[in-house]
Every structure is written in structure tokens, then in C-alpha cells.
C-alpha positions in Angstrom: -41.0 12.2 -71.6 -37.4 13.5 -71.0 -34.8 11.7 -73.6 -37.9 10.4 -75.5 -37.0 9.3 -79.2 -38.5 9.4 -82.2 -38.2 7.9 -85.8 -38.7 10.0 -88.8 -40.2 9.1 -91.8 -40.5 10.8 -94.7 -43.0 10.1 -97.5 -42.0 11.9 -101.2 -45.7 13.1 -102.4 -45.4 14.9 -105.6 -48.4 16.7 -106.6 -48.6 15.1 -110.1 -47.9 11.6 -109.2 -48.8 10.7 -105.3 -47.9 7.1 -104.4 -50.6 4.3 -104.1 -51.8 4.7 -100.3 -50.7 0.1 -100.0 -47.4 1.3 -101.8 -46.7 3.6 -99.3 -47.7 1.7 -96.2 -45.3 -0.8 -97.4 -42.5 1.0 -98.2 -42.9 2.2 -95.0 -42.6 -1.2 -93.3 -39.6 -2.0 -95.6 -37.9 1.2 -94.6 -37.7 0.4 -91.2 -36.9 -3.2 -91.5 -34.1 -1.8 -93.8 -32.8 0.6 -90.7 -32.9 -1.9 -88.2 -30.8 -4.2 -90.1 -28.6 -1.6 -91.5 -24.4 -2.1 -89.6 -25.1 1.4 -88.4 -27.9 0.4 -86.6 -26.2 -2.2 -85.2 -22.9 -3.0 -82.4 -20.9 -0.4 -82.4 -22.5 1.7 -85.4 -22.4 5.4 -85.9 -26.4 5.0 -85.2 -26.6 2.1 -82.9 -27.3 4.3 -79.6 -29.8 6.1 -80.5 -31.8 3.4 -82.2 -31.0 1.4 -78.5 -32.0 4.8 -76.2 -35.2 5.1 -78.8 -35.9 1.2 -78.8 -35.7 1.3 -75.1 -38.1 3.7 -74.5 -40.8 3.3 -77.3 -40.9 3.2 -80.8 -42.6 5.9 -81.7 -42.7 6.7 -85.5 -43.7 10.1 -87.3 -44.5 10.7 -90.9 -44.3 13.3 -92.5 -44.0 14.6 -96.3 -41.8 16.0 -98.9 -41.6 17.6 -102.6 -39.5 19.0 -104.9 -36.7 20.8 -103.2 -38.0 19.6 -99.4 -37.2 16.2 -100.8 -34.2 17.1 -102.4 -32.9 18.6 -98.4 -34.1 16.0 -96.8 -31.5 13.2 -99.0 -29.2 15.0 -97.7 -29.4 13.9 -94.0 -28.7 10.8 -93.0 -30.8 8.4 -93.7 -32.0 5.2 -95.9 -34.0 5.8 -99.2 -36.5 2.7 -99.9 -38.7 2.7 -102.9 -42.2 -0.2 -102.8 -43.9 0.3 -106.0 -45.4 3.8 -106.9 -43.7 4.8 -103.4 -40.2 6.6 -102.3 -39.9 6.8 -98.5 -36.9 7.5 -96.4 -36.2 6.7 -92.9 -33.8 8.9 -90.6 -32.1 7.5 -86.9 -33.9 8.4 -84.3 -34.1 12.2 -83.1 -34.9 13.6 -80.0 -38.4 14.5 -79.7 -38.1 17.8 -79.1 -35.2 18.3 -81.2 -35.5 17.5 -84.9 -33.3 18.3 -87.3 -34.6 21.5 -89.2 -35.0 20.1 -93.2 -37.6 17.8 -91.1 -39.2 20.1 -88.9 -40.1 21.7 -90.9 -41.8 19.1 -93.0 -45.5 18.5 -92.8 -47.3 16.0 -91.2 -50.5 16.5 -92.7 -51.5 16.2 -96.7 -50.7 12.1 -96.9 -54.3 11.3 -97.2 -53.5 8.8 -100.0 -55.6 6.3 -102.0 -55.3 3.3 -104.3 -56.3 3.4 -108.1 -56.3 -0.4 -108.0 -57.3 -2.2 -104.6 -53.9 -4.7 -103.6 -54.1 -8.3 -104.5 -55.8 -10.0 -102.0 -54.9 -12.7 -100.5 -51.3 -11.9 -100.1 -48.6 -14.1 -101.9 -48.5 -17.7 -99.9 -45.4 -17.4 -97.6 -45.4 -13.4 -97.4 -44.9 -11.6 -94.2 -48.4 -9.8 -94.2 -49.7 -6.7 -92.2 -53.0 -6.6 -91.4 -55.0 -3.8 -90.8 -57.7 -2.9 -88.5 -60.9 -2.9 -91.0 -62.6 -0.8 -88.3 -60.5 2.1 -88.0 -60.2 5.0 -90.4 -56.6 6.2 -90.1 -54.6 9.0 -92.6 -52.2 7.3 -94.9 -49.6 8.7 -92.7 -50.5 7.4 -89.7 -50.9 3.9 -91.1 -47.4 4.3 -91.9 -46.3 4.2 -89.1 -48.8 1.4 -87.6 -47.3 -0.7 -90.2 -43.7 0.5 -89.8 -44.6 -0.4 -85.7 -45.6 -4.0 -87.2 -42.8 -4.5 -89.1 -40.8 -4.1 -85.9 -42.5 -6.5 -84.0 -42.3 -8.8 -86.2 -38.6 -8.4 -86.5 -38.1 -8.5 -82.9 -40.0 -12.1 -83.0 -38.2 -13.7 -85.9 -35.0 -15.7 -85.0 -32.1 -15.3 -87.1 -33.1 -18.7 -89.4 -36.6 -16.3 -89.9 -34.6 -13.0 -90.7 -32.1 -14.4 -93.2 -35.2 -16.1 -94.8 -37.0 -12.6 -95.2 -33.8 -10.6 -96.3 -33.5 -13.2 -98.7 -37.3 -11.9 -99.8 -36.2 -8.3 -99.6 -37.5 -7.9 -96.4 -41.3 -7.4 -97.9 -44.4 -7.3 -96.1 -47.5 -7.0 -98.0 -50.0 -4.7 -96.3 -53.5 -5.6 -96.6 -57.1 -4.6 -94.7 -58.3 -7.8 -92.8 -61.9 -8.5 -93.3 -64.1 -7.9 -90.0 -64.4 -11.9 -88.8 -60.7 -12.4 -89.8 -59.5 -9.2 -87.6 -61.0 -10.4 -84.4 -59.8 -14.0 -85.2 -56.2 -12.5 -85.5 -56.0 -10.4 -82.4 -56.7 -13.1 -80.8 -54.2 -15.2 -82.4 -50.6 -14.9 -80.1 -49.3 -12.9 -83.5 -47.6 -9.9 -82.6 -50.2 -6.4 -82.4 -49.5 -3.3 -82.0 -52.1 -1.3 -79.6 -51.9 2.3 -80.3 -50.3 4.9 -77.6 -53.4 7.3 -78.7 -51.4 10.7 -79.3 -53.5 10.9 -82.9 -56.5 9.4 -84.8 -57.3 6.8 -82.8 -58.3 5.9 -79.0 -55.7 4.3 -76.5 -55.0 0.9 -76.5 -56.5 0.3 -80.0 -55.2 -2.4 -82.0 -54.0 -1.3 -85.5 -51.8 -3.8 -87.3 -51.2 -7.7 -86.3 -48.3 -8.9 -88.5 -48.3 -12.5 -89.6 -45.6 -14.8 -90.8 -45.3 -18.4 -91.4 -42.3 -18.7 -88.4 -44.8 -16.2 -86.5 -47.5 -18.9 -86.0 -45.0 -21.4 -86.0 -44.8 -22.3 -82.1 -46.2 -19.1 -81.1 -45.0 -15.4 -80.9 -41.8 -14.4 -79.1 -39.4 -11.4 -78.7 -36.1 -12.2 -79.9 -34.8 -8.8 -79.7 -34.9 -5.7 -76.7 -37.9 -3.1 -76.5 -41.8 -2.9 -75.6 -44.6 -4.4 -77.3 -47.0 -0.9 -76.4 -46.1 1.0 -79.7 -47.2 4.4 -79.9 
């Protein structure tokens, strides 16, 4: 798609001490929460058009990992550095699809099949913004990223600015957890914001990945408060 964007994100997976697979998918949601509400993102900011051109398009989302010295390069682009728990994650202004910088390009997209020594609390703290995943599908660490990075955004996009001061007083956390199979169907179904996949990897068009949920969410239904489509691939 001509002028199509894309947001990178960049996972630090050292071979002695990977990141918790939740870890990651969180810090992954917090990353891009943190970019969206960043002044450069924002008005006339040095990186508010081309988070509007990507926004207004789709908001596709790549991951994609680093190490050592690749990680090393890759602070040295702009970009926002986030750290959830075991996990270090940074998150770049949209590029062109076609056209990414090369310290990124050249990055992998494959090798983030991570795991969790220690399932995650479950339920998620009362109150929490939580991101629930499909039980049903089998995704790559890296993709689920992304799904919950797309979640995230939704989210955002639904929360007036009462709701968004409320989570930046939280840190703007969003717990990630795997919905048990009754719950998931109960939640689609819900009005809460889900994002159904484009399909370019893993999974089938149209599937739904993530619904994210939020006190204000259920609160007098879901709504888009901000620009951009609710197809996320």
C-alpha cells in the first residue's frame, strides 16, 4: 500500500537472561501507550505526522529483536526505552514500510518465542486496564506483542481525558493475561474494544486476538475518542 506505515518495536533478548514472554507483552503495550502520549507524538511535534499519516492508514506494528551491540545501535535512534518487569522494549516513530532505517532492518523478526518461568497472577489487580488474550490461538511472543501493543491503542483511543490522566497516574499499565475459553467468547461479545487481525502472519484474517478491558471501558459502552480504524493488522 503506497505511503503505508509502520511501528517498530524492538524487544532486547539476551541469550543468558530472555524476558518473561507476560513481561514482554506488557512492556509492549506500555511502550506504545508511552509513544502516543509522548509531546512528539503530539501537535506540532518533531514525530506528530508520521504517527497521524501511520494512524490514518493502519496501525500496523512489527517486532523484532536485539542483543548486545544490535541493542546498543538501535538506542541510538530515536525512539522511547520502556522496561515491564524482566522486559526492555523500545518503540521507534513510525517508518515507511518499505523504508526502515538500517540498525532495524536489519534486526530479526524471528527468535522471540518466549515463555514464563512463573505463570502471571491471575486475576489481574481490581481496577487494572487488562489485555486479554485469545486462549485459542497459538501466536510467537513477538506477534503477541504487537496484538497487545494494537490493544493498548484501542483502548487509548476509547478513554476520554478524565480515563487517560487516571491511567498515566497508574503508569499507564495494562496487565496481559490469557482469558479462559467461556470468558473469551463472553468478551468479544462485550462492546470492549478487539482487535481482529489483518492476517499478514500466524493467524487467519479477521481473527480476534486481544479485547482490552477497563473500568471506564465498560462504563457506558466503548467509544473512539481519538482518529484511526478499529481493523488492526
Amino acid at each position: 500500500m503506497t505511503g503505508q506505515k509502520v511501528l517498530p518495536i524492538v524487544v532486547r533478548i539476551e541469550r543468558a537472561a530472555p524476558p518473561e514472554r507476560t513481561d514482554a507483552l506488557e512492556a509492549a503495550a506500555l511502550a506504545v501507550l508511552t509513544l502516543l502520549d509522548d509531546p512528539r507524538a503530539l501537535g506540532d511535534g518533531e514525530w506528530a505526522e508520521p504517527v497521524r499519516s501511520w494512524e490514518s492508514i493502519g496501525i500496523r506494528k512489527v517486532v523484532r529483536r536485539a542483543r548486545g551491540a544490535e541493542w546498543r545501535r538501535v538506542l541510538d535512534l530515536p525512539g522511547i526505552t520502556v522496561v515491564s518487569g524482566t522486559a526492555e522494549v523500545r518503540v521507534h516513530p513510525p517508518v515507511p514500510l518499505d523504508d526502515w532505517p538500517r540498525d532495524l532492518s536489519r534486526l530479526q523478526v524471528s527468535g522471540t518465542d518466549l515463555t514464563d518461568s512463573v505463570p502471571p497472577v491471575a486475576p489481574a489487580p481490581s481496577g487494572e486496564v487488562v489485555l486479554w488474550i485469545n486462549p485459542g490461538l497459538a501466536m510467537s511472543a513477538g506477534k503477541a506483542m504487537a496484538q497487545a501493543g494494537h490493544a493498548a491503542q484501542l483502548a487509548w483511543w476509547g478513554s476520554d481525558e478524565r480515563a487517560r490522566q487516571e491511567w498515566r497516574d497508574r503508569g499507564r499499565a495494562a496487565a496481559v493475561r490469557t482469558a479462559g475459553p467461556t470468558g473469551w467468547a463472553a468478551l468479544v461479545d462485550s462492546g470492549l474494544p478487539v482487535v481482529r487481525d489483518a492476517g499478514f502472519t500466524e493467524v487467519e484474517p479477521g481473527s480476534c486476538t486481544v479485547v482490552a478491558d477497563a473500568p471506564w471501558l465498560r462504563h457506558g459502552g466503548f467509544r473512539i475518542a481519538g482518529s484511526g480504524p478499529l481493523r488492526s493488522p
